[in-house]
N, CA, C and O atoms as a printed pandas DataFrame, in Angstrom:
     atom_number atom_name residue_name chain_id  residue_number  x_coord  y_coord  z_coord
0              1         N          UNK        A               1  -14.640   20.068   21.445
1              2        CA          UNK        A               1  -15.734   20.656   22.176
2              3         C          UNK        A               1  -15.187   21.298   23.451
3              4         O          UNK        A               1  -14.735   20.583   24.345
4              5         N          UNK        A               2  -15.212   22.464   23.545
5              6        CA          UNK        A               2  -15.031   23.193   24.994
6              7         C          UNK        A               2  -15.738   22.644   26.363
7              8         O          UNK        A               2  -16.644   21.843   26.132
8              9         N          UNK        A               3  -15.556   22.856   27.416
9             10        CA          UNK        A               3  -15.837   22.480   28.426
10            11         C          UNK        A               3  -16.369   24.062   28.965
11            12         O          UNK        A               3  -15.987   25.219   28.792
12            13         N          UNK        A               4  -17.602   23.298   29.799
13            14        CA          UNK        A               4  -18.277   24.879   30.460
14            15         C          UNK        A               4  -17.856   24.637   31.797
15            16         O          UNK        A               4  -17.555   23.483   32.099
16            17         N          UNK        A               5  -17.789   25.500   32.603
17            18        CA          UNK        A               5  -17.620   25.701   34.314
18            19         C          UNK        A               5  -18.358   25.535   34.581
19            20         O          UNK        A               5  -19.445   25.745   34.043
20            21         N          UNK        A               6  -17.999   24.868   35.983
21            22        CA          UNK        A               6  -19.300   24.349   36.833
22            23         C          UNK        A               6  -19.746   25.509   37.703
23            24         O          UNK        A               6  -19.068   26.442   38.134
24            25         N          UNK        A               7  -21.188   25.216   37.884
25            26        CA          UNK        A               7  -21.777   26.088   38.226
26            27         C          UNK        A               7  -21.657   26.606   39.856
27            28         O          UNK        A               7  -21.537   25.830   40.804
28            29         N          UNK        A               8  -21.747   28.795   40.010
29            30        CA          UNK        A               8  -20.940   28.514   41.096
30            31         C          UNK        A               8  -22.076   28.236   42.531
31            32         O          UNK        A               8  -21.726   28.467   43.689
32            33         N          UNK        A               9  -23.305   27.763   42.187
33            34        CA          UNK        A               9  -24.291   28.081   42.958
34            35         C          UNK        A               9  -24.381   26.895   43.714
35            36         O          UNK        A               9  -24.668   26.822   44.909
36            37         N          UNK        A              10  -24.100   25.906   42.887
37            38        CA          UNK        A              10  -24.531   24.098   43.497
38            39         C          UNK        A              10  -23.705   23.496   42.833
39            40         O          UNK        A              10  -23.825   22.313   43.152
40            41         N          UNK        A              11  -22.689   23.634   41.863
41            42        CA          UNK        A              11  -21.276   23.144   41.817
42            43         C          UNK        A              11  -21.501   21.597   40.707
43            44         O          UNK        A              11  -20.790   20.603   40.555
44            45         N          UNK        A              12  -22.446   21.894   40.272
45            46        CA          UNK        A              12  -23.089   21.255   38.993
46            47         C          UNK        A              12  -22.084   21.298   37.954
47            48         O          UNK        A              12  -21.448   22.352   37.951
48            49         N          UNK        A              13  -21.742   20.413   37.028
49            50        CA          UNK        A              13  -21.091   20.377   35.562
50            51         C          UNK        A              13  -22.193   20.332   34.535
51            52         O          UNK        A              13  -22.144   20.122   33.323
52            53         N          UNK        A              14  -22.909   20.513   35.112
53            54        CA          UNK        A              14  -24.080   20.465   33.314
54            55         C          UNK        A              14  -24.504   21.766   33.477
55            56         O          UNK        A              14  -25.373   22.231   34.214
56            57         N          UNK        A              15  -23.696   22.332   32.611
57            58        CA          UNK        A              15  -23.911   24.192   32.658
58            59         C          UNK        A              15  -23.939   24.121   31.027
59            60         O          UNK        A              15  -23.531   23.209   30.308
60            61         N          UNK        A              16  -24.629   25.531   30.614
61            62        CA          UNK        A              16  -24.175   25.699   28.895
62            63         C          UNK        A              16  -24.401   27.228   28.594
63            64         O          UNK        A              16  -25.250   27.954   29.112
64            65         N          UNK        A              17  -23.913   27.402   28.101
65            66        CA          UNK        A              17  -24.324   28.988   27.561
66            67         C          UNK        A              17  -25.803   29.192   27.239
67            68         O          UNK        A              17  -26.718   28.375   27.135
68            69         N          UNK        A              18  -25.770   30.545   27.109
69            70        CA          UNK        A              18  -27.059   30.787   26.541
70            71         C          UNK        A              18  -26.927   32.733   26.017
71            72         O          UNK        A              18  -27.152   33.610   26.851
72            73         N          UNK        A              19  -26.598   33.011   24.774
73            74        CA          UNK        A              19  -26.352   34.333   24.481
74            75         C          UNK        A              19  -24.832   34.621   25.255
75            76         O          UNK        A              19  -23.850   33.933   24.976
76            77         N          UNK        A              20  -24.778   35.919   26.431
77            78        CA          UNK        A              20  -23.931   36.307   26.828
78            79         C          UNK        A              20  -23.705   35.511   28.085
79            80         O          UNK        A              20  -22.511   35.563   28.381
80            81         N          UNK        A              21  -24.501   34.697   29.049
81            82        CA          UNK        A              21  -24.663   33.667   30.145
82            83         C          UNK        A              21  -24.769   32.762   29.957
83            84         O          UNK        A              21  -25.180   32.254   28.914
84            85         N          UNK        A              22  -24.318   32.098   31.234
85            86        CA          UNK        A              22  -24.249   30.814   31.039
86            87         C          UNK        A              22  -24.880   30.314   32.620
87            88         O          UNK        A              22  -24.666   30.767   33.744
88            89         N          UNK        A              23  -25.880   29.000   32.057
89            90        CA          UNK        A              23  -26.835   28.546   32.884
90            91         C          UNK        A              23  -26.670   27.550   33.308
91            92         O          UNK        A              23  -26.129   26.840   32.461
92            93         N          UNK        A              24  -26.867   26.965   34.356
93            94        CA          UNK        A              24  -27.295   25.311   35.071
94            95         C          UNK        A              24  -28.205   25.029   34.868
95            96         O          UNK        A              24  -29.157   25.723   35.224
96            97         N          UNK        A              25  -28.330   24.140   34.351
97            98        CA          UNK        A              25  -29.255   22.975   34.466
98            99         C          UNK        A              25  -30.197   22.508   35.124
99           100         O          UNK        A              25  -31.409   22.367   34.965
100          101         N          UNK        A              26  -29.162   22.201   36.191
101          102        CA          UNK        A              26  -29.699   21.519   37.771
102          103         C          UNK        A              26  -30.358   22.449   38.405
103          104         O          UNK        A              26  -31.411   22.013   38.872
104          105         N          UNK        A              27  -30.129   23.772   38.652
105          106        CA          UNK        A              27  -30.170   24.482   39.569
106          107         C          UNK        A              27  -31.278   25.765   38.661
107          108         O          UNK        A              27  -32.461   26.029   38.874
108          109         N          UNK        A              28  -30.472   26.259   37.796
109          110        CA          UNK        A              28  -31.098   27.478   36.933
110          111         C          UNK        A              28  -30.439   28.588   36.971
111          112         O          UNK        A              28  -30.565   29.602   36.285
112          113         N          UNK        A              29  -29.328   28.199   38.286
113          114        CA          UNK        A              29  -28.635   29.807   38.286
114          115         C          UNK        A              29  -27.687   30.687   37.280
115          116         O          UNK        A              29  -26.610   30.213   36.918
116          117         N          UNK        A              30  -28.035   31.735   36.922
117          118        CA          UNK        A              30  -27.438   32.238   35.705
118          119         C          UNK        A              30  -26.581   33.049   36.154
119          120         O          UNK        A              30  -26.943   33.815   37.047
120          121         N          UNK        A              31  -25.030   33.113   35.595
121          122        CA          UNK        A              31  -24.311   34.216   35.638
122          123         C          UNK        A              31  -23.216   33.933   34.394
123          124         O          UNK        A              31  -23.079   32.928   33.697
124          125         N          UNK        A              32  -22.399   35.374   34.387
125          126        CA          UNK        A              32  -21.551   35.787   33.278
126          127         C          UNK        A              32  -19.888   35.042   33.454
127          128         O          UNK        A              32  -19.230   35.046   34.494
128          129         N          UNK        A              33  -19.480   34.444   32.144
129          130        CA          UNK        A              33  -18.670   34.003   32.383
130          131         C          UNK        A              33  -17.534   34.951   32.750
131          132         O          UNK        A              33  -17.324   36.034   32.202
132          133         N          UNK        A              34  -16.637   34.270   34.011
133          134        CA          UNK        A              34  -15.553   35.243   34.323
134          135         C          UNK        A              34  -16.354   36.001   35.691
135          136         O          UNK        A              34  -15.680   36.593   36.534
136          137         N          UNK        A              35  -17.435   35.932   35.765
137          138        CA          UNK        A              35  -17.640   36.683   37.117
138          139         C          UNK        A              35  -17.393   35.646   38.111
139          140         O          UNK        A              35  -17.603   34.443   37.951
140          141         N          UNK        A              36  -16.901   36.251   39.213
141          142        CA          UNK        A              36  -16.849   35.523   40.268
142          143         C          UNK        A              36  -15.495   34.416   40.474
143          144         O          UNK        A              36  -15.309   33.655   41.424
144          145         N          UNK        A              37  -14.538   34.630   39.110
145          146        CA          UNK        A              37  -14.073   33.872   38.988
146          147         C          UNK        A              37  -12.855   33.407   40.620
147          148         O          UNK        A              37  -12.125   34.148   41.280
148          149         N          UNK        A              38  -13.087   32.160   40.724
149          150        CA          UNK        A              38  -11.997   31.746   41.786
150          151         C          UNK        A              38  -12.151   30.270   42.374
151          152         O          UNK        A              38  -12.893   29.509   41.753
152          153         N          UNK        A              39  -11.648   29.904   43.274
153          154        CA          UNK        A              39  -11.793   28.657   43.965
154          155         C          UNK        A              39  -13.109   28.360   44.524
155          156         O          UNK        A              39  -13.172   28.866   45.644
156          157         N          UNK        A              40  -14.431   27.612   44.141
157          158        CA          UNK        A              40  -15.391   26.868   43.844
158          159         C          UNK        A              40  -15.041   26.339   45.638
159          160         O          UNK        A              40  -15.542   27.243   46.308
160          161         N          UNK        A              41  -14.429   25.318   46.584
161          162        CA          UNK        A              41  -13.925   24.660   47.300
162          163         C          UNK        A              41  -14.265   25.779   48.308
163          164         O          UNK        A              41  -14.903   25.428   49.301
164          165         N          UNK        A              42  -13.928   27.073   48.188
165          166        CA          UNK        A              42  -13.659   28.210   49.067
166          167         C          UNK        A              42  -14.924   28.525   49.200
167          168         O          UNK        A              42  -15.098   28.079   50.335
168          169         N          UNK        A              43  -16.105   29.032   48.837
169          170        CA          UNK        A              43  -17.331   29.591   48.209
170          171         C          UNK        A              43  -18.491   28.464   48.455
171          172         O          UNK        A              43  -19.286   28.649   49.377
172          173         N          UNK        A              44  -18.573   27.528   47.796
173          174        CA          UNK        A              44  -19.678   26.749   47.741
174          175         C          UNK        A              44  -19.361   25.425   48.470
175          176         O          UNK        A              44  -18.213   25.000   48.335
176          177         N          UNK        A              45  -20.204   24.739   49.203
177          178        CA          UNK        A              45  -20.667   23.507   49.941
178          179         C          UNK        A              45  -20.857   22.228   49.247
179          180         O          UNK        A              45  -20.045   21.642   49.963
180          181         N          UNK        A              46  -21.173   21.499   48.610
181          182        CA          UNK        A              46  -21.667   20.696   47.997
182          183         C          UNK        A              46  -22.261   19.163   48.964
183          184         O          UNK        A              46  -21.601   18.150   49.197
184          185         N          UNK        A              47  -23.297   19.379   49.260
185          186        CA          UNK        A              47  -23.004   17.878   49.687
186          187         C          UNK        A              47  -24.546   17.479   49.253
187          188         O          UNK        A              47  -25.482   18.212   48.934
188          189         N          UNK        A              48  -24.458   16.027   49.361
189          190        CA          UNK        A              48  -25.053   14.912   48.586
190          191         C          UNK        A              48  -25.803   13.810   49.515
191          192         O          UNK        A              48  -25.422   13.427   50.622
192          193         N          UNK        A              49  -26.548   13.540   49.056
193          194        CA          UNK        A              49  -28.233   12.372   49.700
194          195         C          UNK        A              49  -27.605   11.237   49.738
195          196         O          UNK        A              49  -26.474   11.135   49.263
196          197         N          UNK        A              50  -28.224   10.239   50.293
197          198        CA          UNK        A              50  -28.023    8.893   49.762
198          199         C          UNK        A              50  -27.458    8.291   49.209
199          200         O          UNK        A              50  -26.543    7.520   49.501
200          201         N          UNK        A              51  -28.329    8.783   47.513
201          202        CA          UNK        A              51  -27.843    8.134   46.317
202          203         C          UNK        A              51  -27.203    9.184   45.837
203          204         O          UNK        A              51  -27.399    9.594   44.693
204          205         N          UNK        A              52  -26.365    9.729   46.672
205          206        CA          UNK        A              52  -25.611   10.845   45.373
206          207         C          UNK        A              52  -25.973   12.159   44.505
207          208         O          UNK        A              52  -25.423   12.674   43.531
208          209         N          UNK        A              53  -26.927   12.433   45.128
209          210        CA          UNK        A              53  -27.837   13.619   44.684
210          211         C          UNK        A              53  -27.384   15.101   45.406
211          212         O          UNK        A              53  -27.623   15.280   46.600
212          213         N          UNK        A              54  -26.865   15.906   44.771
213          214        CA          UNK        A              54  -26.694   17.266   45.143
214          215         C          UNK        A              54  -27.828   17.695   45.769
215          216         O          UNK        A              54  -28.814   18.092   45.148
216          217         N          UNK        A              55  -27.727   17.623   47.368
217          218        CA          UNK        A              55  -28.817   18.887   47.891
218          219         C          UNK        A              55  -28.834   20.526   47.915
219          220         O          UNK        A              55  -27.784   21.167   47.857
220          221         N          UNK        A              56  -29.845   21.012   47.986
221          222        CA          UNK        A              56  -29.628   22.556   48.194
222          223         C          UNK        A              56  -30.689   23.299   49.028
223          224         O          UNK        A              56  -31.727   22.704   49.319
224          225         N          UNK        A              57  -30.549   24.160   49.300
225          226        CA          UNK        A              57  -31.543   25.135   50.024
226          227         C          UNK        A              57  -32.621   24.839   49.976
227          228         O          UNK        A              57  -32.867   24.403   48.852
228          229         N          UNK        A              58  -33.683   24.828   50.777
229          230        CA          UNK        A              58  -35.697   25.017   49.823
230          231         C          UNK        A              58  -35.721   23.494   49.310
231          232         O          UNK        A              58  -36.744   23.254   48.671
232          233         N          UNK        A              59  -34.798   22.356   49.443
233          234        CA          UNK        A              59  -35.130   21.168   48.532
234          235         C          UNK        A              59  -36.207   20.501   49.886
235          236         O          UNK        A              59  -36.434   21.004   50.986
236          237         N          UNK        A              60  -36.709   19.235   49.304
237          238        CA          UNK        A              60  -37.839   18.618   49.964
238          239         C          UNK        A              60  -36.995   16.921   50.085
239          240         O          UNK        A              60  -36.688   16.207   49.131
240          241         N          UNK        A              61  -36.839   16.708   51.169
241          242        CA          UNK        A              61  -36.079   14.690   50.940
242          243         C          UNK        A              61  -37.100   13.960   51.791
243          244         O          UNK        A              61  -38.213   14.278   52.212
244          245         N          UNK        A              62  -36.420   12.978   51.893
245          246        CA          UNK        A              62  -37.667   11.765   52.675
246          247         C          UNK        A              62  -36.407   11.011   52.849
247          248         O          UNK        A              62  -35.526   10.681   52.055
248          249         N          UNK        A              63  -36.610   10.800   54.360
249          250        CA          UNK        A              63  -35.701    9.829   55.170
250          251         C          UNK        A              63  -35.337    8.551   54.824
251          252         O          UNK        A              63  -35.909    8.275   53.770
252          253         N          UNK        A              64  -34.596    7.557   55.243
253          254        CA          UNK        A              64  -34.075    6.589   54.060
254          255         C          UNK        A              64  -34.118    5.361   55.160
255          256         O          UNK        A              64  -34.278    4.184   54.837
256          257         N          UNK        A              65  -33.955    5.812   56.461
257          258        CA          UNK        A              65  -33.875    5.210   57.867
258          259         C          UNK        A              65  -34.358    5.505   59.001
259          260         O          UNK        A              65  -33.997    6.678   59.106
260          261         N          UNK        A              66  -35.055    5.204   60.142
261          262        CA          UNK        A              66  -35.578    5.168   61.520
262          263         C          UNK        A              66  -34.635    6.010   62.004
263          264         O          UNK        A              66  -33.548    5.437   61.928
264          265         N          UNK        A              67  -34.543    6.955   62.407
265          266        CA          UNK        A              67  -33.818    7.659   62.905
266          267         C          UNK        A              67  -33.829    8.106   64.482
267          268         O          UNK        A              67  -34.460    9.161   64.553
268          269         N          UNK        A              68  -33.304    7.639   65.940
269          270        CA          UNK        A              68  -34.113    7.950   67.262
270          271         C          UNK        A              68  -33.306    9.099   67.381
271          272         O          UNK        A              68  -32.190    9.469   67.017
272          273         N          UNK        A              69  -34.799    9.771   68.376
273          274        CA          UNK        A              69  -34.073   11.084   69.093
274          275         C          UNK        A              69  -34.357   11.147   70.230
275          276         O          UNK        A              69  -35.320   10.848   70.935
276          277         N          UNK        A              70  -32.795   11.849   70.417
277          278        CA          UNK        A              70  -32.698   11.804   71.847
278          279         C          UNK        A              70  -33.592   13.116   72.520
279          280         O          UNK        A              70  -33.642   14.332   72.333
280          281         N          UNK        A              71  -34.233   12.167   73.374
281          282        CA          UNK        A              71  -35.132   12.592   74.159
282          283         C          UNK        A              71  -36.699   12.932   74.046
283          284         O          UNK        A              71  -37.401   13.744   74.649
284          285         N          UNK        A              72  -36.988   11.932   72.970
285          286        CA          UNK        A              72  -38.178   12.143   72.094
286          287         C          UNK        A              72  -38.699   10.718   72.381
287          288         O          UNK        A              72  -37.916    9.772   72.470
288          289         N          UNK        A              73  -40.072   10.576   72.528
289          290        CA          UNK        A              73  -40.413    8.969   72.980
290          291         C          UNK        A              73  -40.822    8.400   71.700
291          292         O          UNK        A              73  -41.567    7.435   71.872
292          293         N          UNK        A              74  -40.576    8.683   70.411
293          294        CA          UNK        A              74  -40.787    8.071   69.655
294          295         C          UNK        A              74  -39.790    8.440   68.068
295          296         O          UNK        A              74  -39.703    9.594   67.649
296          297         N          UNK        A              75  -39.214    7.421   67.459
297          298        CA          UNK        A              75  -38.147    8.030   66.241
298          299         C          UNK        A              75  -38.492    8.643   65.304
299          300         O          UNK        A              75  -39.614    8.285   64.947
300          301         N          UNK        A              76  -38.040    9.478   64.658
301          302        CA          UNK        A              76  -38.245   10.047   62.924
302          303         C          UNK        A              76  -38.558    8.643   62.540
303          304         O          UNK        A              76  -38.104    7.712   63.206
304          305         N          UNK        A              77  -39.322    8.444   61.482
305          306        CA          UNK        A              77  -39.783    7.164   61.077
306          307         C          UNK        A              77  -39.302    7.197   59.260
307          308         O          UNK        A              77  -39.459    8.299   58.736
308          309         N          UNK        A              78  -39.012    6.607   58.782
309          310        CA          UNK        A              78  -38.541    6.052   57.468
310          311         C          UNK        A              78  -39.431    6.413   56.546
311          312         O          UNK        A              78  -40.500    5.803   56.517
312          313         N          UNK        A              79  -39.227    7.264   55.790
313          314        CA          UNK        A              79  -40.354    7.496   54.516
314          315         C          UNK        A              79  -40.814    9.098   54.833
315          316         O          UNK        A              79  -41.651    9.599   54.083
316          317         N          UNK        A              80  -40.067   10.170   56.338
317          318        CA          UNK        A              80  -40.888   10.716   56.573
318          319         C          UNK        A              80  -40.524   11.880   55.785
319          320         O          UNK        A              80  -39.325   12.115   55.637
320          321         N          UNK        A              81  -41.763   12.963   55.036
321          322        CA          UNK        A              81  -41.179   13.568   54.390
322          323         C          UNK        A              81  -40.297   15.135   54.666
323          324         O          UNK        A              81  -40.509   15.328   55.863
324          325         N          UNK        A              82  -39.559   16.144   54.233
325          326        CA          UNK        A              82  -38.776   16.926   55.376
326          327         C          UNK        A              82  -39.175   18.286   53.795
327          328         O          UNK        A              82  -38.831   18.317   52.614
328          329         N          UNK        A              83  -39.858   19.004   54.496
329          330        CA          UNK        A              83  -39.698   20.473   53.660
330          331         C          UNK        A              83  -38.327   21.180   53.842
331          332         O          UNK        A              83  -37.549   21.090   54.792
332          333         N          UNK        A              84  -38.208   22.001   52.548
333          334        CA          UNK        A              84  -37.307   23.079   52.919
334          335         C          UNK        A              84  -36.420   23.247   54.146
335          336         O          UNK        A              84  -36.556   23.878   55.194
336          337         N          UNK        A              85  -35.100   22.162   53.464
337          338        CA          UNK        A              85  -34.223   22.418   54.156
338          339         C          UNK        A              85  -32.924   23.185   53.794
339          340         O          UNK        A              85  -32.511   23.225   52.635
340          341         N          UNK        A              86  -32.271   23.818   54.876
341          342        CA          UNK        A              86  -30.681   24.496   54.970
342          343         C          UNK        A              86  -29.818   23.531   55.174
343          344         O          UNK        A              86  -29.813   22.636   56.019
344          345         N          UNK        A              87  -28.819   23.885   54.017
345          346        CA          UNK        A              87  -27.674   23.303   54.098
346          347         C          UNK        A              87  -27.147   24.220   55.430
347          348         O          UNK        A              87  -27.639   25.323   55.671
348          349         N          UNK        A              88  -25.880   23.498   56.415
349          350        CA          UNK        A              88  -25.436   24.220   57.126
350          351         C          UNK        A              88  -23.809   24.142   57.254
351          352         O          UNK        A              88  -23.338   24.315   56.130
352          353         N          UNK        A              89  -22.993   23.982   58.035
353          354        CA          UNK        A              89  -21.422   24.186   58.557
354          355         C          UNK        A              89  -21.782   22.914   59.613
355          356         O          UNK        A              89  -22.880   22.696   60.126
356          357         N          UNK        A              90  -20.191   21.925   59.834
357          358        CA          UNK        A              90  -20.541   21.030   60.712
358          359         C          UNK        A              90  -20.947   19.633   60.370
359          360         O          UNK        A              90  -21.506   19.637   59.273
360          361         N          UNK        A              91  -20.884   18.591   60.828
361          362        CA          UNK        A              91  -20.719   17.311   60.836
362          363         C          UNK        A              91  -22.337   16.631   60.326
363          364         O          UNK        A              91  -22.656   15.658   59.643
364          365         N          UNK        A              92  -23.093   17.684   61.038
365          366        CA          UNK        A              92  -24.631   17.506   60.733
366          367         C          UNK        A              92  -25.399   18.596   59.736
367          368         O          UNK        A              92  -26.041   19.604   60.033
368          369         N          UNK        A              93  -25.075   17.981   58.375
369          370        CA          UNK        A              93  -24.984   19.312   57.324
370          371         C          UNK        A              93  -26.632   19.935   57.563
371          372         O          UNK        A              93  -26.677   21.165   57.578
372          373         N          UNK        A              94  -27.628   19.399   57.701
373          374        CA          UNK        A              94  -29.224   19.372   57.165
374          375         C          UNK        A              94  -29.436   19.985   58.605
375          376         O          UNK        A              94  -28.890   19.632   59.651
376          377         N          UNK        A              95  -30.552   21.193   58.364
377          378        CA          UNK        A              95  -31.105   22.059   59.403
378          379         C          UNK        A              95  -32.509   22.049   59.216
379          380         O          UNK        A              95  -32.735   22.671   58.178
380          381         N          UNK        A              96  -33.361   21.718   59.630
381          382        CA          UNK        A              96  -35.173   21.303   58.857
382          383         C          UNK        A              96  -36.213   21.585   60.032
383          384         O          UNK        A              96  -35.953   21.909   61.191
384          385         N          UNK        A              97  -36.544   21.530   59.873
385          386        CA          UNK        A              97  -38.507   20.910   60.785
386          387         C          UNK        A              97  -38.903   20.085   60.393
387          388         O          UNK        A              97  -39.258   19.842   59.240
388          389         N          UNK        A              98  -38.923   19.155   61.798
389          390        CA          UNK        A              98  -39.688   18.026   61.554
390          391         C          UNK        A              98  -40.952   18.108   62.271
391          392         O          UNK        A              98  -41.416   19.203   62.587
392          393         N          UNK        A              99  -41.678   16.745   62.611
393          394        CA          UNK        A              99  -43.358   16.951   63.328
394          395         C          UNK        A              99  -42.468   16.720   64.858
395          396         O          UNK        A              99  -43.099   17.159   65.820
396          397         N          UNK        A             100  -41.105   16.099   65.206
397          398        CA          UNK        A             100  -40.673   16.552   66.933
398          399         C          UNK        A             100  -39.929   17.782   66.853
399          400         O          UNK        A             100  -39.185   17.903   67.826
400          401         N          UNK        A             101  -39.858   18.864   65.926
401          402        CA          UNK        A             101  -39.181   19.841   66.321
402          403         C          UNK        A             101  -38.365   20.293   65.338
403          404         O          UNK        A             101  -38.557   19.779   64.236
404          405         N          UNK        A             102  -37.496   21.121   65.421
405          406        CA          UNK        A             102  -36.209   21.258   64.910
406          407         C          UNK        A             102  -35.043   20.306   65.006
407          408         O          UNK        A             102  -34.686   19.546   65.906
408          409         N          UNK        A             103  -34.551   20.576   63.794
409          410        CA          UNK        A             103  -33.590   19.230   63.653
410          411         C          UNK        A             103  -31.906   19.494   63.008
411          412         O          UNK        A             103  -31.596   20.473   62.330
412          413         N          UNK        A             104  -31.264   18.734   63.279
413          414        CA          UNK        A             104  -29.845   19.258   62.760
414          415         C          UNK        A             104  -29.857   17.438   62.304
415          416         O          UNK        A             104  -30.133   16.573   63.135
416          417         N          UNK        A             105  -29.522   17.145   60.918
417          418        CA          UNK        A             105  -29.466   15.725   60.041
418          419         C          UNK        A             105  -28.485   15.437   59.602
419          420         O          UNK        A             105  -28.044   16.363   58.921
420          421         N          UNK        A             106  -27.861   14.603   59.620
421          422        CA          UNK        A             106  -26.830   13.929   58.626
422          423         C          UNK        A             106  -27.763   13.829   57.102
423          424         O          UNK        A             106  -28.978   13.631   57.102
424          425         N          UNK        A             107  -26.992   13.994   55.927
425          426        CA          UNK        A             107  -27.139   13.837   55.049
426          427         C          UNK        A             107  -27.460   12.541   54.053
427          428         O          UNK        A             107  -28.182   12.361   53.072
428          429         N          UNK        A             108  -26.666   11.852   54.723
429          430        CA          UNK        A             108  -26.643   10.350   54.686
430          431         C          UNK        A             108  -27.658    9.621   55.062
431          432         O          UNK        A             108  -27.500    8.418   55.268
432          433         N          UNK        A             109  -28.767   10.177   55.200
433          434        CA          UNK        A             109  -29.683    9.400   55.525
434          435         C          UNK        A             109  -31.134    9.953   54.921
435          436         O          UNK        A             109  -32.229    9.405   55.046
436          437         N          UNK        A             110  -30.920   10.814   54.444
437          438        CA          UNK        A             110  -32.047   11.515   53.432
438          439         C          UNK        A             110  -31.779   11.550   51.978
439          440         O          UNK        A             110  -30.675   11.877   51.544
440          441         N          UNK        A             111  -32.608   11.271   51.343
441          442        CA          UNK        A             111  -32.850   10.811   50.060
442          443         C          UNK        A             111  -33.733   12.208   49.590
443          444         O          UNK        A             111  -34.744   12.517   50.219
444          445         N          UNK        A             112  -33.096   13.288   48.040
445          446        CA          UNK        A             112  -33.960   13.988   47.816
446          447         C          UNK        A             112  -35.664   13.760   46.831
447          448         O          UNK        A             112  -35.824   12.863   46.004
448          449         N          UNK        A             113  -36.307   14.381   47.053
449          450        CA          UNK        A             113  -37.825   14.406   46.400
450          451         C          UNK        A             113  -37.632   14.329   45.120
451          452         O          UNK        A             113  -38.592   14.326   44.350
């Protein structure tokens, strides 16, 4: 059995053909094999929730822990839920809106929807 490439959008291994493309799974993103071809590491981000879950763009998570902020009289609270967030560059991958504001998140502490 051949092996398909992982996908170059969210860096997924459950890809499969379909006619002349080949699709993800996870994600949906379709392109032609051989396009784009190169180092995956260079190009795409990958990082992961909690439990190990590939995040991406537009996804929806819910906090996993109490989280305080500085300079806010009261913490992100546990369970809270976070729309459409950006992956970003930097130690604090998650870029969101929350109900205190704008936020820059560790990953590690959000769990996706």
């Amino acid at each position: 059995m051949t092996a398909t490439p992982v996908c170059p959008s969210c860096g997924n291994d459950n890809t499969y053909p379909d006619g002349d493309l080949l699709i993800c799974a996870e994600c949906g993103h379709e392109w032609e094999p051989g396009a784009g071809v190169g180092n995956l590491e260079d190009t795409v981000r990958i990082v992961r929730d909690a439990n190990g879950s590939v995040l991406a763009d537009g996804d929806s998570v819910v906090l996993v822990k109490d989280l305080k902020v500085k300079g806010a009289s009261s913490p992100l609270k546990m369970g809270t839920r976070i729309k459409n967030i950006r992956i970003v560059d930097g130690d604090h991958e998650i870029d969101c809106k929350t109900d205190l504001g704008p936020m820059l998140l560790k990953a590690e502490f959000l769990k996706k929807v």
